[in-house]
GUGU-941827 format. One record per residue (C-alpha): residue in three letters; z, x, y; residue number from 1. Coordinates in Angstrom, 3 decimals. Layout:
BEGIN
+-----+----------+----------+----------+-----+
!  aa !        z !        x !        y !   i !
+-----+----------+----------+----------+-----+
! ALA !        Z !        X !        Y ! NUM !
...
+-----+----------+----------+----------+-----+
This chain:
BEGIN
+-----+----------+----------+----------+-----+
!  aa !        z !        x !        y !   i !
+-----+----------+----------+----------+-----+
! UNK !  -60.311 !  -12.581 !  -91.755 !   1 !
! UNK !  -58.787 !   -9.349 !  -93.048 !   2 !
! UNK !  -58.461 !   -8.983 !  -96.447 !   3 !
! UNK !  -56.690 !   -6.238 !  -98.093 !   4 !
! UNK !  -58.406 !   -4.274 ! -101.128 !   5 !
! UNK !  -56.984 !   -1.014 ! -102.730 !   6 !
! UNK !  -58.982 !    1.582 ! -103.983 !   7 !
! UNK !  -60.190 !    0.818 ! -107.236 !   8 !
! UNK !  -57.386 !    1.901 ! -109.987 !   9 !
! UNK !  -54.780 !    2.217 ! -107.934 !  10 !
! UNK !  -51.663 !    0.168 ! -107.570 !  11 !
! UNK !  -50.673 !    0.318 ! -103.817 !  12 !
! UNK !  -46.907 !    0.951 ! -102.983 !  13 !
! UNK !  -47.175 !   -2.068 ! -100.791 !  14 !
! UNK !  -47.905 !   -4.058 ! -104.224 !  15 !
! UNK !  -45.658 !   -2.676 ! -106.511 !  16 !
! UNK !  -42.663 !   -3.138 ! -104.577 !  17 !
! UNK !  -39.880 !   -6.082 ! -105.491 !  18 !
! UNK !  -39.249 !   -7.889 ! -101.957 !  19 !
! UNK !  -35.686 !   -7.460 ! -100.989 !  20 !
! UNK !  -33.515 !  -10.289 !  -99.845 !  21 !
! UNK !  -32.809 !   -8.645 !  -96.160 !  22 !
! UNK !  -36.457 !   -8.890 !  -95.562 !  23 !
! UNK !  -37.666 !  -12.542 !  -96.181 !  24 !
! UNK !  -36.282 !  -13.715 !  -92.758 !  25 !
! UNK !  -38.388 !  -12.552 !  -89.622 !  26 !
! UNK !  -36.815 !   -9.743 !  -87.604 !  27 !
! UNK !  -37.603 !  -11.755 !  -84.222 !  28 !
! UNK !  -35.611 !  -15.142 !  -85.118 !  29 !
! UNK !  -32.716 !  -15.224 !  -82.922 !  30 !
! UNK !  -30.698 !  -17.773 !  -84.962 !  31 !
! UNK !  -29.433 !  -20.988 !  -84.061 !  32 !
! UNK !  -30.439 !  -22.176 !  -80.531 !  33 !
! UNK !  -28.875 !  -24.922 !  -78.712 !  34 !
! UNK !  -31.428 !  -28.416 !  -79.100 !  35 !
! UNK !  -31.969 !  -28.235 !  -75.176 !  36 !
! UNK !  -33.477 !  -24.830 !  -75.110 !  37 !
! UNK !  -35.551 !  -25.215 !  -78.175 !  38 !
! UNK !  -37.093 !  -28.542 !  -75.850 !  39 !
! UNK !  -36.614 !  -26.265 !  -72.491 !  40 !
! UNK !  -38.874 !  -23.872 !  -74.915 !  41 !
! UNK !  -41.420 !  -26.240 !  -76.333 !  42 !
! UNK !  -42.155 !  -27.627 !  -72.959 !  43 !
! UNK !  -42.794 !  -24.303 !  -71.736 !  44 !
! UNK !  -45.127 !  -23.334 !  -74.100 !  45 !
! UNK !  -46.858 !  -26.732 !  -73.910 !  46 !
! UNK !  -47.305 !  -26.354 !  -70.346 !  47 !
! UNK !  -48.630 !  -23.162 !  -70.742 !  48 !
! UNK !  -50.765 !  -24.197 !  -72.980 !  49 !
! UNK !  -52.200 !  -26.949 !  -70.376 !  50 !
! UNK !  -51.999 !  -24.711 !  -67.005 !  51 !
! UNK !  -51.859 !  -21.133 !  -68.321 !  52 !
! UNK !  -50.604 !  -18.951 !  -65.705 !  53 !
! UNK !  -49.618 !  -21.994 !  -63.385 !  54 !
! UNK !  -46.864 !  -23.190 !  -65.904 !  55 !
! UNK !  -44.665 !  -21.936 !  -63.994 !  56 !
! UNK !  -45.377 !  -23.647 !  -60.765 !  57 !
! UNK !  -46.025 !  -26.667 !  -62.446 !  58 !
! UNK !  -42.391 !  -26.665 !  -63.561 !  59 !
! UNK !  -40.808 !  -25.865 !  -59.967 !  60 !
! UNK !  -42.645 !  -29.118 !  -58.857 !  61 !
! UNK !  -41.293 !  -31.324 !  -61.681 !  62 !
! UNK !  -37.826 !  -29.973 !  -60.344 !  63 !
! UNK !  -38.556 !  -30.517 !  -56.946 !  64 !
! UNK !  -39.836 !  -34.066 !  -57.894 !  65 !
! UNK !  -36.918 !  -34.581 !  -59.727 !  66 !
! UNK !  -34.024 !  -33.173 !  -57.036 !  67 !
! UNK !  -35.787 !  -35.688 !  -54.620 !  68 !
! UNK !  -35.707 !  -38.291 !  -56.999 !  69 !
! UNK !  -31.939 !  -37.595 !  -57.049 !  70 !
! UNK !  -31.854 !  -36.612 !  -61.559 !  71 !
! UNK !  -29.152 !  -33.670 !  -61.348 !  72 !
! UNK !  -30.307 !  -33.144 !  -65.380 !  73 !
! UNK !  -33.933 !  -33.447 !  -64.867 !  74 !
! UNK !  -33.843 !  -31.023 !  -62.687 !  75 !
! UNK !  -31.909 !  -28.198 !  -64.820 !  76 !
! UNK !  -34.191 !  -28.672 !  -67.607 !  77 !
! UNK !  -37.468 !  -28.040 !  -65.388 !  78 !
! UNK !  -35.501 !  -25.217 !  -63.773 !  79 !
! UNK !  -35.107 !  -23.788 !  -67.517 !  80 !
! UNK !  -38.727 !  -24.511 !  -68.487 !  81 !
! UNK !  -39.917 !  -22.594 !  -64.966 !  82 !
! UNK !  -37.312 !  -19.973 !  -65.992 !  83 !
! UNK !  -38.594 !  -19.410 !  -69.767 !  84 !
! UNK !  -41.598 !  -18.696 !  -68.142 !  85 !
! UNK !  -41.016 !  -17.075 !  -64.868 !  86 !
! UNK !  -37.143 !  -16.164 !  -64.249 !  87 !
! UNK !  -38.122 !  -15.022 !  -60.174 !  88 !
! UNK !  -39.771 !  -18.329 !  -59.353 !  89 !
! UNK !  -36.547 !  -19.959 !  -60.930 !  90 !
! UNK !  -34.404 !  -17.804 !  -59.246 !  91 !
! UNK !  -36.258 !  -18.164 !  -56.104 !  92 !
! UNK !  -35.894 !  -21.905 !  -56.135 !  93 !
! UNK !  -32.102 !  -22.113 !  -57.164 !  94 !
! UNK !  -31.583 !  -19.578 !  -53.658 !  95 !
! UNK !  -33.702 !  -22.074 !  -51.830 !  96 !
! UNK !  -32.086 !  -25.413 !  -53.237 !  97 !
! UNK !  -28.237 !  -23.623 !  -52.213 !  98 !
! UNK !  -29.176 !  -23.086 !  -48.702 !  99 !
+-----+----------+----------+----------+-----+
């Protein structure tokens, strides 16, 4: 843990400074997000969490599984998860499920 400690008997600027209203919301938040991306999202980042690197793949299978299992939706939202975390593979797969 880092811990931050001015030099003794000195007020750092960092410190003395009133927070300003524009700054207590993260630069990075992109707003309002639709409630199917924000679960395209978590799923991602779950599967991540439980394949690392093979997310992805993982994701193009549940779509697979689900086009042969004939769920139209089910298979948008894996193609989103697999996108979120690897937009080729998605696009590869949409090519291949058009021709």
């Amino acid at each position: 843990m880092l811990r931050f400690a001015p030099r003794y008997g000195i007020i750092s600027p960092c410190l003395s400074r009133q927070v300003q209203a524009r700054h207590l919301r993260a630069v990075n938040d992109n707003g309002a997000r639709s409630l199917c991306h924000d679960e395209a999202l978590d799923t991602a980042l779950r599967l991540f969490a439980a394949h690392g690197f093979s997310a992805a793949a993982r994701a193009r299978d549940a779509a697979v599984i689900a086009e042969r299992s004939g769920e139209p939706g089910r298979v948008e939202f894996w193609v989103e998860v697999c996108a979120t975390l690897d937009r080729r593979m998605a696009r590869d797969f949409l090519k291949r499920k058009r021709s």
